[in-house]
C-alpha positions as CSV (number, residue, x, y, z in Angstrom):
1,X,0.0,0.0,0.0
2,X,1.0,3.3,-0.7
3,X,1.1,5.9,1.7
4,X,-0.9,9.2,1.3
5,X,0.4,12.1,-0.1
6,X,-0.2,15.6,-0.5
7,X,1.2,18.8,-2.9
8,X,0.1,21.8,-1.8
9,X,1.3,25.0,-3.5
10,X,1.5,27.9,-2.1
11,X,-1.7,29.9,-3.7
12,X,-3.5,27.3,-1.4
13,X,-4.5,25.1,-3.9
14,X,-4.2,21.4,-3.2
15,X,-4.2,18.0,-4.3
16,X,-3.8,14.4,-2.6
17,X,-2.7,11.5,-4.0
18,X,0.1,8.7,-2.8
19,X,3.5,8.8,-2.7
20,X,5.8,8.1,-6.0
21,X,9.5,7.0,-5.0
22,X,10.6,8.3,-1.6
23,X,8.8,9.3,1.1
24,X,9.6,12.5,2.9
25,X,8.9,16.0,1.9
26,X,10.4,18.5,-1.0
27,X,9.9,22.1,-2.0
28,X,10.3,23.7,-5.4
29,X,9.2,26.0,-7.6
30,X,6.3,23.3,-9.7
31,X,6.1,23.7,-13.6
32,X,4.5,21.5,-16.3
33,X,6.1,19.1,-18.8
34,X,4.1,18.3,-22.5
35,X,6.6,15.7,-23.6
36,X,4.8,12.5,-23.8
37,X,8.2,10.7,-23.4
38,X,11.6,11.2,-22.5
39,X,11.2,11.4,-17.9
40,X,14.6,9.6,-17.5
41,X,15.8,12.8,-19.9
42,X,13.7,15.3,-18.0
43,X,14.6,14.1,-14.2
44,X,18.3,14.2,-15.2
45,X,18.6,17.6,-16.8
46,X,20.3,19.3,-14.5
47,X,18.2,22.5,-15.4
48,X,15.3,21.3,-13.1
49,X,17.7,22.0,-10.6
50,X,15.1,23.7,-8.1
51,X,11.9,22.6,-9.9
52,X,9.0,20.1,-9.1
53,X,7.7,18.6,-12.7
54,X,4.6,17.7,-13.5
55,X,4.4,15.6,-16.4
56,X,0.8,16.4,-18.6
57,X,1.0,12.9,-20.3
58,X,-0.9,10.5,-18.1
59,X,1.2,7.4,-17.8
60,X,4.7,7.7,-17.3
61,X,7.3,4.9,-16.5
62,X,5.8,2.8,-19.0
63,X,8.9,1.7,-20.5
64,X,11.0,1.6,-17.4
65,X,14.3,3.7,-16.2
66,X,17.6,2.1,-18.5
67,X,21.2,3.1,-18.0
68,X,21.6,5.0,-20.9
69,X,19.1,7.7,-20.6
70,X,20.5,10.1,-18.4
71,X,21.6,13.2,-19.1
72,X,23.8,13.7,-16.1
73,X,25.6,11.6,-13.9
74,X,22.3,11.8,-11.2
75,X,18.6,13.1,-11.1
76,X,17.8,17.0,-10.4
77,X,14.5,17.1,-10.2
78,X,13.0,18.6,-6.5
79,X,10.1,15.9,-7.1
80,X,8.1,14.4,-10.0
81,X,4.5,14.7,-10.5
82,X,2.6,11.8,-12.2
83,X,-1.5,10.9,-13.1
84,X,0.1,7.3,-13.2
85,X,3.2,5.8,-12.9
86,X,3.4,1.6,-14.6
87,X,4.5,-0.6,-12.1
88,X,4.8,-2.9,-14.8
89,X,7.4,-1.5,-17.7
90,X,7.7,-2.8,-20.9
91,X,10.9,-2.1,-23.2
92,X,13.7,-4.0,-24.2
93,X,16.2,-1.6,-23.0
94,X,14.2,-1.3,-19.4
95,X,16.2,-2.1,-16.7
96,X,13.8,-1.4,-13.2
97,X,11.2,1.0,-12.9
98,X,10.3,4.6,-12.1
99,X,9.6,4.1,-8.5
100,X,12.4,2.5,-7.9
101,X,14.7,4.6,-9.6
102,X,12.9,7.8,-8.0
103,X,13.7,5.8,-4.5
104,X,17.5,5.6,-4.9
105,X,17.7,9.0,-5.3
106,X,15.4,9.8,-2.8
107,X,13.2,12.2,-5.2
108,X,10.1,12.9,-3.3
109,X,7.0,12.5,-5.5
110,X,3.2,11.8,-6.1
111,X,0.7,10.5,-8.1
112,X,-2.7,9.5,-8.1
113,X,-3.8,13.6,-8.9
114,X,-5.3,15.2,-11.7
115,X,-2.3,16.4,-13.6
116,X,-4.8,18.2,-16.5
117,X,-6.3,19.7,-13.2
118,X,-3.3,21.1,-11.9
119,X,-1.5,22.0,-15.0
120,X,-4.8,24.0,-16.4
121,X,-4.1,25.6,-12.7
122,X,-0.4,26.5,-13.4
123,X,-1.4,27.8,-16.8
124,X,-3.5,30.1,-15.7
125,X,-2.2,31.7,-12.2
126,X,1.4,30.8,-13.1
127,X,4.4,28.5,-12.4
128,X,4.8,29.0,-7.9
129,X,6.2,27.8,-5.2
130,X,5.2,23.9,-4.0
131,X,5.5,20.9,-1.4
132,X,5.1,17.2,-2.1
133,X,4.8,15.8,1.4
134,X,4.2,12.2,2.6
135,X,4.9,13.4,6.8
136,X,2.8,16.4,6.8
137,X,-0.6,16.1,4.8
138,X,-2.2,19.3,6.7
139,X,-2.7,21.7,3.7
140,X,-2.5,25.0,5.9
141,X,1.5,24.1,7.1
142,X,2.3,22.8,3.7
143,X,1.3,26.3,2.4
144,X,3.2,28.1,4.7
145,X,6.0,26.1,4.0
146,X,5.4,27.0,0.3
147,X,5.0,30.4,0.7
148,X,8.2,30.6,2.7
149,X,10.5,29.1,0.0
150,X,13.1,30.8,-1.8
151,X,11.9,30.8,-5.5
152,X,14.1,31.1,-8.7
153,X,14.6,34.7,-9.4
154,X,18.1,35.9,-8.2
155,X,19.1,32.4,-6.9
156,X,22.5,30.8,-8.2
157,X,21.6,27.6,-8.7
158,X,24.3,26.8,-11.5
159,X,27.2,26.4,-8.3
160,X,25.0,23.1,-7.2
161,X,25.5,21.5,-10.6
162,X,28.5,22.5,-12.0
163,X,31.4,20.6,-12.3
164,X,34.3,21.1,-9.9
165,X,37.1,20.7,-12.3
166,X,37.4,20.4,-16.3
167,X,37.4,17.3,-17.7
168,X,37.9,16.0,-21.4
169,X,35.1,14.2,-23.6
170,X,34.9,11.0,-25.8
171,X,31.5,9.9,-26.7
172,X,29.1,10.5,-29.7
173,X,25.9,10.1,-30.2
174,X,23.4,6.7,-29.8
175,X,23.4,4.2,-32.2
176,X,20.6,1.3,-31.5
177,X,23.4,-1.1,-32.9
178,X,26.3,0.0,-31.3
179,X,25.2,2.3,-28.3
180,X,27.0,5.2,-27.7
181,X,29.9,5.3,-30.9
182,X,33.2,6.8,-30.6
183,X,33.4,10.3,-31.8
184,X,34.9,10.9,-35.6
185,X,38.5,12.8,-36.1
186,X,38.7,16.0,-34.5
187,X,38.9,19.5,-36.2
188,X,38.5,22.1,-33.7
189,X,39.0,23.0,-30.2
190,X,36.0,23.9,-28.3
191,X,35.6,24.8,-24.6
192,X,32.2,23.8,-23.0
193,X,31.0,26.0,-20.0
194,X,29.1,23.4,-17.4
195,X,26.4,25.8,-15.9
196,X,24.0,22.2,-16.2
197,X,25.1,21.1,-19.7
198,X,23.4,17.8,-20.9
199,X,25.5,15.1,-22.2
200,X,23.9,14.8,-25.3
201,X,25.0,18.6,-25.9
202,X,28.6,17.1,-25.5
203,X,27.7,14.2,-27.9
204,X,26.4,16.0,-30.7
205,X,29.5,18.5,-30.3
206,X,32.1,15.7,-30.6
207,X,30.3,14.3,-33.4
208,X,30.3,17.1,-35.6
209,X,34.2,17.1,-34.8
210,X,35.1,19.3,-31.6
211,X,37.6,18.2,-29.3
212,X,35.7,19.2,-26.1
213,X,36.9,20.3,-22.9
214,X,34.1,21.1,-20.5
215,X,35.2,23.7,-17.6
216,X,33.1,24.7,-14.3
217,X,30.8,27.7,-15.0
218,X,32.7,29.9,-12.7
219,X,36.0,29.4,-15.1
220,X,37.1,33.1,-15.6
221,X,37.7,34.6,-19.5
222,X,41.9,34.5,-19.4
223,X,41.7,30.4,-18.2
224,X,39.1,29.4,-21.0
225,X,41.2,31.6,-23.6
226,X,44.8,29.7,-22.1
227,X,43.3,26.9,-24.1
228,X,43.1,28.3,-27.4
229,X,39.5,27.4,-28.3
230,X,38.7,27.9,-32.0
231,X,35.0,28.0,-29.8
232,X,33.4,28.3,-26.7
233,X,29.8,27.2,-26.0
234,X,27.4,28.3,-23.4
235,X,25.8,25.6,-21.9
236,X,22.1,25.1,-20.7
237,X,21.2,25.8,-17.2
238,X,19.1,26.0,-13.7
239,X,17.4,29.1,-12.3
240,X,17.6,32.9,-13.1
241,X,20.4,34.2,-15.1
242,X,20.7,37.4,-13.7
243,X,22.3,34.9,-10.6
244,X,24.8,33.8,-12.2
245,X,26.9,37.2,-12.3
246,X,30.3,35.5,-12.7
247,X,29.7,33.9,-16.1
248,X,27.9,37.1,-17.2
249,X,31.1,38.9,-16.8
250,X,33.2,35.6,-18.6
251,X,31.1,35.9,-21.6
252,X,31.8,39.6,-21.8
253,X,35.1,39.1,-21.6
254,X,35.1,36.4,-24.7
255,X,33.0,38.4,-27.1
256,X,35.1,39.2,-29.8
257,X,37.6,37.1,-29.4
258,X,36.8,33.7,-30.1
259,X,33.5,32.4,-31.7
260,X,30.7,31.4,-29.7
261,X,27.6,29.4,-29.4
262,X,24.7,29.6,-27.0
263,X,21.9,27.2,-25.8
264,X,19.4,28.0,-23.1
265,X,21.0,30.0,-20.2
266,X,23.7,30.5,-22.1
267,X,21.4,32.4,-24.8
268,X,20.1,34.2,-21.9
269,X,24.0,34.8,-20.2
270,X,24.9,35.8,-23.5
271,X,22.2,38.5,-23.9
272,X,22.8,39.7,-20.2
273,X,26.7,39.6,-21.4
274,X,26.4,42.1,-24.7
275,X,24.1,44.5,-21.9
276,X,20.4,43.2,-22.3
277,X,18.3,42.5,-19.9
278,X,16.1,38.5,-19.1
279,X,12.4,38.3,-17.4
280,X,10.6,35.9,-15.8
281,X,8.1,34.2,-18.2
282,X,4.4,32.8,-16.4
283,X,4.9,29.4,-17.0
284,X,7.4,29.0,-19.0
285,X,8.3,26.5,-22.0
286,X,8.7,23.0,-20.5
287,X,8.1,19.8,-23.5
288,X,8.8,18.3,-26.7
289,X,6.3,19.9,-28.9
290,X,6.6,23.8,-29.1
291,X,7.1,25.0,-32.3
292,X,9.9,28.0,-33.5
293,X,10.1,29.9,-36.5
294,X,13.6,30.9,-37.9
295,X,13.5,34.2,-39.1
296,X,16.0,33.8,-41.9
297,X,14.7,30.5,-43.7
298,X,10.8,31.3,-42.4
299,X,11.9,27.1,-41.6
300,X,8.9,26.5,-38.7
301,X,10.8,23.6,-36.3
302,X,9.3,21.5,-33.8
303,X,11.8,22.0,-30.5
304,X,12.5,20.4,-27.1
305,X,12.2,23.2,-24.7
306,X,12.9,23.7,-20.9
307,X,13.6,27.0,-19.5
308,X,11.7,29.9,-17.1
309,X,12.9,33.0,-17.9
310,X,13.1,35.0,-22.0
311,X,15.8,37.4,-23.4
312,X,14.3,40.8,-24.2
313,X,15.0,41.4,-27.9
314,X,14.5,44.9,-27.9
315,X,17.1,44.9,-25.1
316,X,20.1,43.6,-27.1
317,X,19.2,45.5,-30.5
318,X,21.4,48.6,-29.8
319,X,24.2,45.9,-28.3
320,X,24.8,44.2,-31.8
321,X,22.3,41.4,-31.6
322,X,19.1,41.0,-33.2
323,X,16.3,38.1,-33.0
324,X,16.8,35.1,-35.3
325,X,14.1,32.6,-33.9
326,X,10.8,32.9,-32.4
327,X,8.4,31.2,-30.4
328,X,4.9,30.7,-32.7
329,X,3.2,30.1,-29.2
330,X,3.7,33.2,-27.4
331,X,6.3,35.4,-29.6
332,X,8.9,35.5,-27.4
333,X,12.8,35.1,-28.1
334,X,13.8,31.7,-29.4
335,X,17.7,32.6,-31.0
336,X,19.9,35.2,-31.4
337,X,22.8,36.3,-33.7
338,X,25.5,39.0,-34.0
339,X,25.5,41.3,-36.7
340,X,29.7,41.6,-36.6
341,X,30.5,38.9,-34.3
342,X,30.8,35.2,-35.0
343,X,27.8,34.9,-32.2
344,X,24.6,33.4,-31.5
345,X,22.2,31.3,-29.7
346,X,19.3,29.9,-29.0
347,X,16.8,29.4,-26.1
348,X,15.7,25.4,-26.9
349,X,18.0,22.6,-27.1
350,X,18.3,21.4,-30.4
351,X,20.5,18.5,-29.0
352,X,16.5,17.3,-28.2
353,X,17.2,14.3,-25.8
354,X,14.1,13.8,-25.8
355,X,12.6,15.7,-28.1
356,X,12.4,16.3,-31.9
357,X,15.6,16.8,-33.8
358,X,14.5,19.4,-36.1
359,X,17.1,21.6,-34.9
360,X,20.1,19.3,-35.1
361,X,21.4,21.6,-37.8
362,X,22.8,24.1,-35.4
363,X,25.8,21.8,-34.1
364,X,26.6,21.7,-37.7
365,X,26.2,25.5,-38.3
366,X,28.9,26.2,-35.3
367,X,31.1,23.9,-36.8
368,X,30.7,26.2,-39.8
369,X,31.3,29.6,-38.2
370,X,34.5,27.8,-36.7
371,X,35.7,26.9,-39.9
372,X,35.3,30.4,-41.6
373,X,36.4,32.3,-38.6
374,X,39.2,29.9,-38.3
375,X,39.9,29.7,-42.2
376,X,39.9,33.7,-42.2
């Protein structure tokens, strides 16, 4: 038997349920997920560092937890939010299931609720402040205890998942053969800022030919340059941009001198960087399905998307940048590129993972710009 569970969030709305993995009690700022697939992905993406996810499709664990799904080397996720969670997986590659996993880790969930309720709920008063609690189900405490945490905006969240020293990288992308292959002959030197990267950033990277060399996120402009990059890229990332001050002033102190290439927070560091300015979207873009129009091919692409705050385009125009990509959902800034500089970025991840791999072109585009700037 399950025990009982309760999230209560701190507008005072609440729903009960039972417990999903470990029992105990978690705070975190609760946003919605419209992937249908992909949770091993999402719990191990290091930029739900500080989030409580609620998955919209109903069953999830249905093809079990495997070993080579992750995204990190351990689950980020504050807690997980389910309708149902299969006891009973069914996959080849599935190795044990979602409850168990979510147990090892101690990741605090629930299920048993009416995710449409809650997300419809989130949708409409906005992404807050939660608890999942299986010790205290009295909804008054829970949303005081809601009410009194932290939140995202001006926390530095990248420190907690960061690496603490560089490191080297060696593997490509899947193969359903072979696995994970070996990475092809190296042409270029890139160095990887880890503010929360994903591994299958670092895949697709190697396989389009960079030699990577992923630093910690605090790595100031005169180390990354001792390398000799012909590129740096700006990993995705946790939290609020405007916290992470240190690589703010890093990426100022690159521009112009070596090429560089943006995905998520590091679209948004790299706004902040050239003097723009990021806010805090309602919900924001969480899912698998959330389609972006690039302005130059008038190409509409179906992206993977996970992030809670927007760079201002009219913020960055007078600072050399100008919008490339944008959101067909709600208009907001998707990509962004230099008009001198070999610059740009984008807010989704088009190393998908899960997700669709419309955008896979990008890796190949950066390889490009290193080739010209590096040729010139």
């Amino acid at each position: 038997m399950k025990k009982p569970a309760v999230l209560a969030l701190a507008d005072g709305r609440v729903f009960r349920g039972e417990s999903l993995g470990a029992e105990g009690e978690t705070v975190g700022e609760v946003v919605f997920n419209t992937a249908m697939t992909g949770y091993q992905e999402i719990m191990t993406d290091p930029s739900y560092k500080g989030q409580i996810v609620v998955m919209t499709y109903p069953l999830i664990g249905n093809y079990g937890i495997n070993a080579e799904d992750r995204e990190s080397r351990r689950p980020w996720v504050e807690g997980f939010v389910v309708k149902e969670a299969s006891s009973t997986p069914s996959s080849w590659r599935g190795r044990r299931t979602l409850d168990d996993y979510m147990r090892e880790h101690r990741i605090v969930g629930i299920q048993g609720i009416d995710t449409r309720a809650l997300t419809r709920h989130l949708r409409d008063r906005g992404a807050q402040e939660g608890v999942i609690s299986t010790e205290e189900l009295d909804p008054v405490r829970l949303r005081a205890k809601a009410q009194a945490a932290p939140g995202l905006v001006g926390r530095d969240l990248v420190r907690e998942v960061t690496i603490p020293a560089p490191h080297g990288w060696n593997e490509a992308t899947w193969d359903r053969v072979r696995g994970y292959r070996e990475p092809p002959g190296a042409r270029f030197k890139v160095v990887a800022f880890d503010s929360g990267i994903k591994q299958n950033i670092l895949r697709q990277l190697v396989s389009v030919g960079c030699d990577v060399t992923v630093v910690p996120a605090a790595t100031p402009a005169p180390a990354v340059l001792e390398h000799k990059p012909d590129g740096v890229f700006l990993s995705n990332g946790p939290g609020d941009p405007e916290g992470v001050p240190y690589l703010i002033e890093t990426v100022r102190g690159l521009l112009g001198k070596v090429p560089i290439f943006g995905i998520c927070l590091g679209h948004q560091i790299l706004g902040l960087a050239v003097g723009g300015s990021t806010y805090k979207l309602k919900f924001g873009h969480h899912g698998a399905n959330h389609p972006v129009k690039d302005l130059a091919t008038g190409k509409v692409e179906i992206t993977a998307q996970n992030h809670g705050f927007a760079v201002d385009p009219d913020s960055v125009k007078p600072h050399g940048l100008e919008l490339s990509h944008v959101n067909l959902n709600d208009g907001t800034c998707e990509g962004l590129r230099h008009r001198e500089l070999p610059v740009f970025s984008v807010q989704y991840h088009p190393e998908a993972s899960p997700g669709p791999h419309d955008a896979n072109y990008l890796f190949q585009r950066f390889v490009d710009l290193l080739q010209r700037t590096k040729g010139g």
